[in-house]
Short mmCIF file of the C-alpha atoms (twelve columns), coordinates in Angstrom:
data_MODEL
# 
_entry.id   MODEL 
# 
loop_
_atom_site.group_PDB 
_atom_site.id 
_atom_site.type_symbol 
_atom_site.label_atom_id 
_atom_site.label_alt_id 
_atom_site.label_comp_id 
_atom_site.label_asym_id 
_atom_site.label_seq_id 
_atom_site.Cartn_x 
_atom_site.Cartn_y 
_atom_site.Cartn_z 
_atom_site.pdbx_PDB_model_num 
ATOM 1   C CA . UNK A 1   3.241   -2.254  -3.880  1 
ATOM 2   C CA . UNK A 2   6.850   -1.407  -5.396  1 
ATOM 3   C CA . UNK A 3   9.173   -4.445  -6.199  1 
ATOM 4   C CA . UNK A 4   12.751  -5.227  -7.356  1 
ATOM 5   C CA . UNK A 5   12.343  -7.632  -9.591  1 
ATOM 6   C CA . UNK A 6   13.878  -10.460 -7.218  1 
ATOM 7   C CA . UNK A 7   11.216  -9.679  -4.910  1 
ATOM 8   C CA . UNK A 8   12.103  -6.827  -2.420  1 
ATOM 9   C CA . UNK A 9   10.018  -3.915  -1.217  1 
ATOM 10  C CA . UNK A 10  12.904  -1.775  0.492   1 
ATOM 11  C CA . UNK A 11  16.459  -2.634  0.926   1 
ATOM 12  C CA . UNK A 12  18.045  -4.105  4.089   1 
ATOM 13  C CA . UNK A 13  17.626  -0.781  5.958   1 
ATOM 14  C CA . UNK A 14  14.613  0.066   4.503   1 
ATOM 15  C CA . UNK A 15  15.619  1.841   2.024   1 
ATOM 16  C CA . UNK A 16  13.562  2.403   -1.442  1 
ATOM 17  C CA . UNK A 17  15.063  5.321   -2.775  1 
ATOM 18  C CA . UNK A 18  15.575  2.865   -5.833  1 
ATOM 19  C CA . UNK A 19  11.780  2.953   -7.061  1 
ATOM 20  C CA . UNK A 20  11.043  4.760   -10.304 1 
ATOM 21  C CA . UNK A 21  8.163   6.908   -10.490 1 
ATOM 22  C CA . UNK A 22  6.720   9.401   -13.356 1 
ATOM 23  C CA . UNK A 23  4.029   11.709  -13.615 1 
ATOM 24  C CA . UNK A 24  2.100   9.091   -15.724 1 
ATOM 25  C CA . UNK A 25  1.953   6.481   -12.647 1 
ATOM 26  C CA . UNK A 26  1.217   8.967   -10.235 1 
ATOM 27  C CA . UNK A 27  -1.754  9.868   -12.608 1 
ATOM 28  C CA . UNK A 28  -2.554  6.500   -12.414 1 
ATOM 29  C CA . UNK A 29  -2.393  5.556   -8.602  1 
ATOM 30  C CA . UNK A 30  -4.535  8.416   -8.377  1 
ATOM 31  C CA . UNK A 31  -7.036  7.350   -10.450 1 
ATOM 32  C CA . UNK A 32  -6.859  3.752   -7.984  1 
ATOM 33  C CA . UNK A 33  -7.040  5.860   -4.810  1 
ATOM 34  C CA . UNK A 34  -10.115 7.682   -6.345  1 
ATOM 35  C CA . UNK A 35  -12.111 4.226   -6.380  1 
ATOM 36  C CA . UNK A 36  -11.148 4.019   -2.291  1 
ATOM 37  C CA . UNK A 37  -12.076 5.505   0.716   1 
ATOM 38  C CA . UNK A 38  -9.967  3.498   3.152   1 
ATOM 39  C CA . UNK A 39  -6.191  3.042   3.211   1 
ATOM 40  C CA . UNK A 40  -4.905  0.405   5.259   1 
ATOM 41  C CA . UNK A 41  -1.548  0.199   6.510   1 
ATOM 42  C CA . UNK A 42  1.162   -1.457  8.578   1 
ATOM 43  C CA . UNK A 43  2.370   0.451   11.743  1 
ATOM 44  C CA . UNK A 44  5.876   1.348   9.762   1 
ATOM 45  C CA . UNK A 45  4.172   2.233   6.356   1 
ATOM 46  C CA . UNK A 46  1.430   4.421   8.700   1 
ATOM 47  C CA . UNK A 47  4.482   6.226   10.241  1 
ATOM 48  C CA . UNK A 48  5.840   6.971   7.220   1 
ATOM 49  C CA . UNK A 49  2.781   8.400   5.534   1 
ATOM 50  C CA . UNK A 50  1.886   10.223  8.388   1 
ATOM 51  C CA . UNK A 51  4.990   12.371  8.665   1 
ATOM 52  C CA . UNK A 52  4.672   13.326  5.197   1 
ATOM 53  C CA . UNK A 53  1.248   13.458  3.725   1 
ATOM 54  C CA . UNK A 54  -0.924  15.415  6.286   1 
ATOM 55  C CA . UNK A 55  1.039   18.412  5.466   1 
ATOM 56  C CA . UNK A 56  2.790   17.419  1.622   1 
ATOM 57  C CA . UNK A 57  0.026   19.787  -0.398  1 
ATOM 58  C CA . UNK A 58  0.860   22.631  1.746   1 
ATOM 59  C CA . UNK A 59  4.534   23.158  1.434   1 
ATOM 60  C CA . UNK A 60  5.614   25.863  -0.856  1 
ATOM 61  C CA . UNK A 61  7.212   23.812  -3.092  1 
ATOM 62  C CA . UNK A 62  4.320   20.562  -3.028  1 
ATOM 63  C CA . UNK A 63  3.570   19.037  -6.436  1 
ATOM 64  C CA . UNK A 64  0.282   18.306  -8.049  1 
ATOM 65  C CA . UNK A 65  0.688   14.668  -6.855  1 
ATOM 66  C CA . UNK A 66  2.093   15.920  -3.506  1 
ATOM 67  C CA . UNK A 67  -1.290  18.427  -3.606  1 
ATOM 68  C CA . UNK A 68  -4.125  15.501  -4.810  1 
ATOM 69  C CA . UNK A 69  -2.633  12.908  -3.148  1 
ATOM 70  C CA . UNK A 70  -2.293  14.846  0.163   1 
ATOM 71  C CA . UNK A 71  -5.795  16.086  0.206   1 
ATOM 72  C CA . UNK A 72  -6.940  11.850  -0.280  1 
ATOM 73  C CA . UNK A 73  -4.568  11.302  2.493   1 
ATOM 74  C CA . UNK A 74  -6.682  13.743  4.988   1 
ATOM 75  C CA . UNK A 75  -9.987  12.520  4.281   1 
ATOM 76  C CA . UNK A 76  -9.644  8.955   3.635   1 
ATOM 77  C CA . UNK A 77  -10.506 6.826   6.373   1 
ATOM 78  C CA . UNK A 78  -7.070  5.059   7.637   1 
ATOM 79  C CA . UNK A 79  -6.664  1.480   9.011   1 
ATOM 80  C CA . UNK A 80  -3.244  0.541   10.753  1 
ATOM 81  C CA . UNK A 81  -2.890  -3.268  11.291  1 
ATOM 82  C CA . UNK A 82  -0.734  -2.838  14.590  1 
ATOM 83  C CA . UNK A 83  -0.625  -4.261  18.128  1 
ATOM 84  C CA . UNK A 84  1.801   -1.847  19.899  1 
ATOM 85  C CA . UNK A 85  -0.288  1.267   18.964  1 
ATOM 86  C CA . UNK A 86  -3.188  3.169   20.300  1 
ATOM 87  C CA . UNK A 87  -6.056  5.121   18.544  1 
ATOM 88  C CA . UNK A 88  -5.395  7.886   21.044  1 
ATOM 89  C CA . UNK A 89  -5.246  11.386  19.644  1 
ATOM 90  C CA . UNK A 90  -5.272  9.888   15.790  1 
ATOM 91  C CA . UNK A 91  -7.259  11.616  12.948  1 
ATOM 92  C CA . UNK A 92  -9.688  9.496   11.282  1 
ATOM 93  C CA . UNK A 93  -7.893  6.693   12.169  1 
ATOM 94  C CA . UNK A 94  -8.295  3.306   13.304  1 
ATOM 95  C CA . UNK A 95  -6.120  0.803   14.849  1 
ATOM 96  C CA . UNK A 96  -6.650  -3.114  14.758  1 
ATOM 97  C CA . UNK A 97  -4.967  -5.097  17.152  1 
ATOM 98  C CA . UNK A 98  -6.678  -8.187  17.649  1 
ATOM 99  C CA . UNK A 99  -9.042  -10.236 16.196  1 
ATOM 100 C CA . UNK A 100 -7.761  -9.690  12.951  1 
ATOM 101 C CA . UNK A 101 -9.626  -12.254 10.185  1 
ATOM 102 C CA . UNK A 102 -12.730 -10.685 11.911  1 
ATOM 103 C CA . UNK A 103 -12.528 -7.169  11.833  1 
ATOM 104 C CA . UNK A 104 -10.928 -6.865  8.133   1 
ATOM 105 C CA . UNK A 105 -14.164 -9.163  6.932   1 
ATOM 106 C CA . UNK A 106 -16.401 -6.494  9.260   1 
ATOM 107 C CA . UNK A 107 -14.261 -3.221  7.266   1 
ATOM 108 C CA . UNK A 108 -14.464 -5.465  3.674   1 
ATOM 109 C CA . UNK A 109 -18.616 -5.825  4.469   1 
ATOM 110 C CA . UNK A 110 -19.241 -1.834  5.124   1 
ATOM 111 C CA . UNK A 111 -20.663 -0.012  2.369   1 
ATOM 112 C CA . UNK A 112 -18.226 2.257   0.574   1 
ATOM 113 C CA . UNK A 113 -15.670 2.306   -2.258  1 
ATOM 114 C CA . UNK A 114 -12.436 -0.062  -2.469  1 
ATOM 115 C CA . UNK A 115 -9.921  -0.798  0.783   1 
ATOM 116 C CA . UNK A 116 -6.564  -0.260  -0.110  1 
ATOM 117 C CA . UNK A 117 -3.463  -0.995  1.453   1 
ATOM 118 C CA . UNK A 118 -0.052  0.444   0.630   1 
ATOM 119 C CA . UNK A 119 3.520   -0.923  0.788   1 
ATOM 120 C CA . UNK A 120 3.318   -2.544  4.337   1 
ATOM 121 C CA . UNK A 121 4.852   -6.007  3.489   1 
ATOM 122 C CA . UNK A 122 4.344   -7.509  7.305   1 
ATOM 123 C CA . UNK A 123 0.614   -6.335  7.228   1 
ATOM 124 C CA . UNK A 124 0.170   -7.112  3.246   1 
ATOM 125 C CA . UNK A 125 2.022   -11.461 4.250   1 
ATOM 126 C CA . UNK A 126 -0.687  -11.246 7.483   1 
ATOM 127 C CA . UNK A 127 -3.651  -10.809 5.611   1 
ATOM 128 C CA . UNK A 128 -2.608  -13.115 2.630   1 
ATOM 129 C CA . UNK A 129 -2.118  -15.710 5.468   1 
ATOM 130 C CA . UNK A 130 -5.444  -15.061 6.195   1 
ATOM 131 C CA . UNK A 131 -6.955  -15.277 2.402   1 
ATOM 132 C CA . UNK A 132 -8.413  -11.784 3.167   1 
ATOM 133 C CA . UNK A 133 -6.420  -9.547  -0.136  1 
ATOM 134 C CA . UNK A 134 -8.440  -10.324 -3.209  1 
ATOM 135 C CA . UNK A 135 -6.589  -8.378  -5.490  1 
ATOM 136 C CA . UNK A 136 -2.811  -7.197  -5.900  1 
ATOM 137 C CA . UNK A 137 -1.101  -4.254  -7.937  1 
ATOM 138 C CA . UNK A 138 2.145   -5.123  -8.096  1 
ATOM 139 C CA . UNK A 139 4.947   -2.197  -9.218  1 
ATOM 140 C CA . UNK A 140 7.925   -4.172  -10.980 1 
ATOM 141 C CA . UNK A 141 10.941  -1.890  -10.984 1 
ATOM 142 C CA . UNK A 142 13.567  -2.594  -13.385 1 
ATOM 143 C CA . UNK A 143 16.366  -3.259  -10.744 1 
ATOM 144 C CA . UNK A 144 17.791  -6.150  -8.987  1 
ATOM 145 C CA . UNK A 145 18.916  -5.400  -5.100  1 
ATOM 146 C CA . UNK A 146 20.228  -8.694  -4.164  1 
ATOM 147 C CA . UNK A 147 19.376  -8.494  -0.697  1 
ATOM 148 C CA . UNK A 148 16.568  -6.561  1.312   1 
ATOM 149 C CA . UNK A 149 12.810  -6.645  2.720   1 
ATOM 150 C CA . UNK A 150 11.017  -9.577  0.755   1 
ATOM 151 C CA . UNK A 151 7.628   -8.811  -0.746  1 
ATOM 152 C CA . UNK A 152 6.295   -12.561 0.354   1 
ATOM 153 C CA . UNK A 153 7.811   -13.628 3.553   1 
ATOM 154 C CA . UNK A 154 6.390   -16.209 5.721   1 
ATOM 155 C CA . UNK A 155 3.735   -16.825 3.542   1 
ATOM 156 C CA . UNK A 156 1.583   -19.935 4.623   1 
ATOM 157 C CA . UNK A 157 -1.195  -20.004 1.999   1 
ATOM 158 C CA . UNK A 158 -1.214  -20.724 -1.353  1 
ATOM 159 C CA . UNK A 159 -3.148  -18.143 -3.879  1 
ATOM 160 C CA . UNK A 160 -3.787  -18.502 -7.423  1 
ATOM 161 C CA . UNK A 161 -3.941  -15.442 -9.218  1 
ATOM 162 C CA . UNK A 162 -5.127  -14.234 -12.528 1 
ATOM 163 C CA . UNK A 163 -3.187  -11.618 -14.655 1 
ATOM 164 C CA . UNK A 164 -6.192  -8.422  -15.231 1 
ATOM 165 C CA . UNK A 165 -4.034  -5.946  -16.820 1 
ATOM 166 C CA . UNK A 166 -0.693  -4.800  -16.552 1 
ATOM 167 C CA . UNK A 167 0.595   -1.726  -17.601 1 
ATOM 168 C CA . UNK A 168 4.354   -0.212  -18.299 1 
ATOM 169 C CA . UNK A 169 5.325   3.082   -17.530 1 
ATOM 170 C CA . UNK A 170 8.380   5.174   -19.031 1 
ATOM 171 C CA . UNK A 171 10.251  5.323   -16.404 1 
ATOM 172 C CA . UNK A 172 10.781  1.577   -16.735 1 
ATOM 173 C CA . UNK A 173 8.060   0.140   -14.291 1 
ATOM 174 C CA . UNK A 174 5.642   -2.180  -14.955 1 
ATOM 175 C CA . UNK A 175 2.464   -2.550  -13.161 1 
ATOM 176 C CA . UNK A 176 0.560   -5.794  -13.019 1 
ATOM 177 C CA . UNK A 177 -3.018  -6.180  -11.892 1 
ATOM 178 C CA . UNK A 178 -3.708  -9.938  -10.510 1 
ATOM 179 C CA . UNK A 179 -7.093  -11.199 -8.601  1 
ATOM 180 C CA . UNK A 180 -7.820  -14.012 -6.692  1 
ATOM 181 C CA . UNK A 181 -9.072  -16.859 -8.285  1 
# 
């Protein structure tokens, strides 16, 4: 997940056209997405993804992240944490709306590769709540907004983390691996 560094995912309206990206960390989220084969998401973050990557490869002028990433997007199996949606009509896709704790320790006991949720702050604070995330790859952009969407909001639990790895890009970011301890 991206971050200012006082803590905000988006701006007040949403907004994250403040993020720095690079060829090198879209090398390297691909390499993460590789070890998954289920993205979960918020309703909002789902949305957004949706309107993009289903069709991102295809367009004349799609890049070779636009082009990978899109092709992960249409075959990965997709998770939206929401409870005014409906799994009608939806693509490999399925909606949780209840029973929450439950199902995620169900989806986190299936046999497959790694679960991994993007952005999706509401969704990300609900399952921390619930001591279900075990790791976190945080995105620390060199920026301060001063006001906006806060990466932990609401947060009820206390989690110690470990520092794995971290990693900084050119483009000023710095990504930093933590698990639960």
């Amino acid at each position: 997940m991206h971050t200012s560094l006082d803590g905000f995912v988006a701006g007040p309206n949403g907004e994250m056209d403040w993020i720095g990206l690079d060829d090198a960390m879209f090398d390297f989220v691909a390499a993460m997405t590789d070890l998954a084969d289920t993205a979960l998401y918020g309703r909002v973050t789902y949305q957004m993804m949706e309107s993009y990557w289903p069709t991102a490869g295809d367009q004349p002028n799609a890049t070779k992240h636009d082009i990978e990433h899109s092709a992960w997007y249409n075959k990965v199996s997709k998770v939206v944490l929401s409870k005014t949606m409906s799994g009608d009509g939806l693509t490999n896709t399925k909606i949780i709306s209840e029973n929450l704790h439950e199902k995620i320790i169900e989806l986190k006991q299936q046999k497959g590769k790694n679960i991994i949720i993007f952005g999706s702050p509401a969704a990300s604070q609900s399952l921390l709540n619930l001591g279900l995330i075990d790791e976190f790859w945080l995105f620390v952009n060199p920026i301060i907004l001063g006001k906006g969407i806060p990466l932990f909001n609401d947060v009820t639990k206390m989690t110690k983390l470990k520092l794995e790895e971290s990693k900084t890009f050119t483009c000023g970011v710095i990504a930093l691996h933590y698990k639960k301890l």
